[in-house]
Residue, then its C-alpha position, 0 to 999 in steps of 0.5 A: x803144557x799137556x806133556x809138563x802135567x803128564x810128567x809131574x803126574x808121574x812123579x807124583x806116582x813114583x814118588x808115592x811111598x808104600x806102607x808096610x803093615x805088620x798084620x799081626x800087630x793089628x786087632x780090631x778096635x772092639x779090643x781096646x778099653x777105650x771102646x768099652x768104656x763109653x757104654x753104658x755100665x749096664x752093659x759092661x757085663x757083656x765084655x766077657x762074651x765072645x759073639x760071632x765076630x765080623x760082618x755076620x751072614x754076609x758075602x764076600x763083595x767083588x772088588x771094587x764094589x765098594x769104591x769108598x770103603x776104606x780099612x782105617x788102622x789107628x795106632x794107639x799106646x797099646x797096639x794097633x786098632x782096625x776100624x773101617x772108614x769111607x772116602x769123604x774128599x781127596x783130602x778127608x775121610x769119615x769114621x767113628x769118633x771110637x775109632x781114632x780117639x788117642x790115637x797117635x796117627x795110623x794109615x788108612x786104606x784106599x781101593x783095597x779088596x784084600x787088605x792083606x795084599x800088595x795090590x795095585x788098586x791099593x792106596x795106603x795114607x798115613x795121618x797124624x793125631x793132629x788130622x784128627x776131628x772128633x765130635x766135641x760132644x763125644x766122650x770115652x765114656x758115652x756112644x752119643x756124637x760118635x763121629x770123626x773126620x781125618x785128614x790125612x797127611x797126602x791127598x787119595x788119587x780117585x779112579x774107578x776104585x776110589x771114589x768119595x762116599x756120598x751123603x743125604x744133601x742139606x735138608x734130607x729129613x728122610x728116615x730111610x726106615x724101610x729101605x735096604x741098606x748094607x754095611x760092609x768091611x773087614x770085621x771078623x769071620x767066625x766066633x771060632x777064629x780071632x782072623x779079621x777078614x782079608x777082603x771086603x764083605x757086606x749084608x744087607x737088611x731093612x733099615x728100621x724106624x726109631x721106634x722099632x728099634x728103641x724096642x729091640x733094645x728095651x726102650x732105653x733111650x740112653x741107647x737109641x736117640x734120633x741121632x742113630x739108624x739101626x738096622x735090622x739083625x735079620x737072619x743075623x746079619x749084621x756089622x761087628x767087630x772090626x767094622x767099626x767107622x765103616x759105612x752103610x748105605x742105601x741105592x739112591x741113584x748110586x750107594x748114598x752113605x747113610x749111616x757109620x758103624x757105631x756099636x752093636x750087641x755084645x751078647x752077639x753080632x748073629x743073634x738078631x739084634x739090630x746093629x746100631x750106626x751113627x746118623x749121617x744126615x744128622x751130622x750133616x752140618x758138623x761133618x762139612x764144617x770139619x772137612x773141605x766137602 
């Protein structure tokens, strides 16, 4: 019985297909209208800046240090969107709603450090539009309930460079405002280049309170609500575009998943605004009754 296992295992292996992706065709979601549209007209104006893009003041992670991090590529009518995910179960994965509404299908990316590379820790899954789980409170016109499940069309192999994210158990109320959480992905390297990056980076800086953070964005709360967590801009680092669907986390006995990569400031990822994500805990019930956690 041992041997029969081995051998469909390397079957299974074998008759893996590898995706090719044409690079050159795939801009970061924050391209597309789809993104713009759901934020609020008083921040319409902002479309026309050109800010510092990609995951700001940060550094490059080593591989695998980020086991659940995932380059999420959703094909759209228009082209070919990049976003980031995490590895929910072997059959899910875990992404903004902005990410991969219309989208037609795409591929997500498992234990990739460089995205751009053939490598052997590399998983490459397509998904169909039919996979796709959007919040039914999400609309192309507002940032609330920005949160998605996919499943993909096979399920991920998990190895030590593959590993399913962790999130808050049932009936973590805790802010985590105050505590270190990093967010990482593939986001853009400078303002002076249109280059996503090829490998994994992450920043890291105080989560803060509602509070603190309603007031970095002028106290609109048609902006900032309880079902977001922001962290702060210190030292300009932050996540951007790119990043989008990517996570944040905390040390919790292990990197627990804490926040998705929702939106940030327009007028500049560098500039010290807090960079605004979805709140996991929040969703809690929704992301489990939308996939086999």
């Amino acid at each position: 019985m041992k041997t029969i296992v081995l051998l469909i295992g390397v079957l299974a292996v074998a008759s893996a297909e590898w995706i090719e992706i044409d690079w050159s065709q795939v801009r970061p979601i924050e391209e597309f209208d789809h993104y713009w549209a759901r934020l609020p007209a008083e921040l319409q104006f902002l479309r026309t800046a050109f800010p510092n893009r990609r995951v700001t003041n940060g550094q490059e992670a080593t591989p695998g240090q980020f086991p659940y991090q995932i380059a999420l590529l959703s094909t759209f009518t228009g082209g070919t969107g990049l976003c980031g995910g995490s590895v929910l179960t072997t059959n899910y994965i875990l992404t903004a709603a902005h990410c991969v509404q219309n989208a037609l299908g795409g591929t997500a990316i498992m234990g990739a450090h460089n995205r751009l590379l053939t490598e052997d820790t590399q998983q490459r899954i397509a998904f169909s539009s039919a996979g796709i789980n959007i919040h039914s409170g999400y609309t192309s016109t507002n940032i609330r309930n920005d949160i998605a499940t996919v499943r993909l069309n096979s399920a991920i192999s998990l190895n030590d460079r593959v590993v399913p994210t962790r999130i808050p158990a049932a009936g973590d109320s805790r802010t985590f405002a105050g505590w270190t959480g990093t967010v990482s992905g593939f986001g853009r390297t400078s303002d002076a280049s249109t280059a996503t990056s090829a490998v994994v980076m992450f920043a890291s800086n105080p989560i803060m309170t509602e509070a603190d953070c309603l007031s970095s964005w002028g106290g609109n709360t048609n902006i900032i609500q309880a079902q977001n967590i922001c962290l702060s801009g210190e030292g300009g680092r932050s996540s951007c575009n790119g990043d989008s669907g990517g996570p944040l986390a905390v040390q919790d006995s292990g990197s627990l998943q804490v926040g998705i990569v929702s939106f940030g400031s327009a007028a500049g990822c560098s500039i010290g605004m807090p960079s605004v994500y979805v709140r996991v805990s929040h969703f809690r019930d929704w992301i489990i009754a939308n996939s086999d956690l």
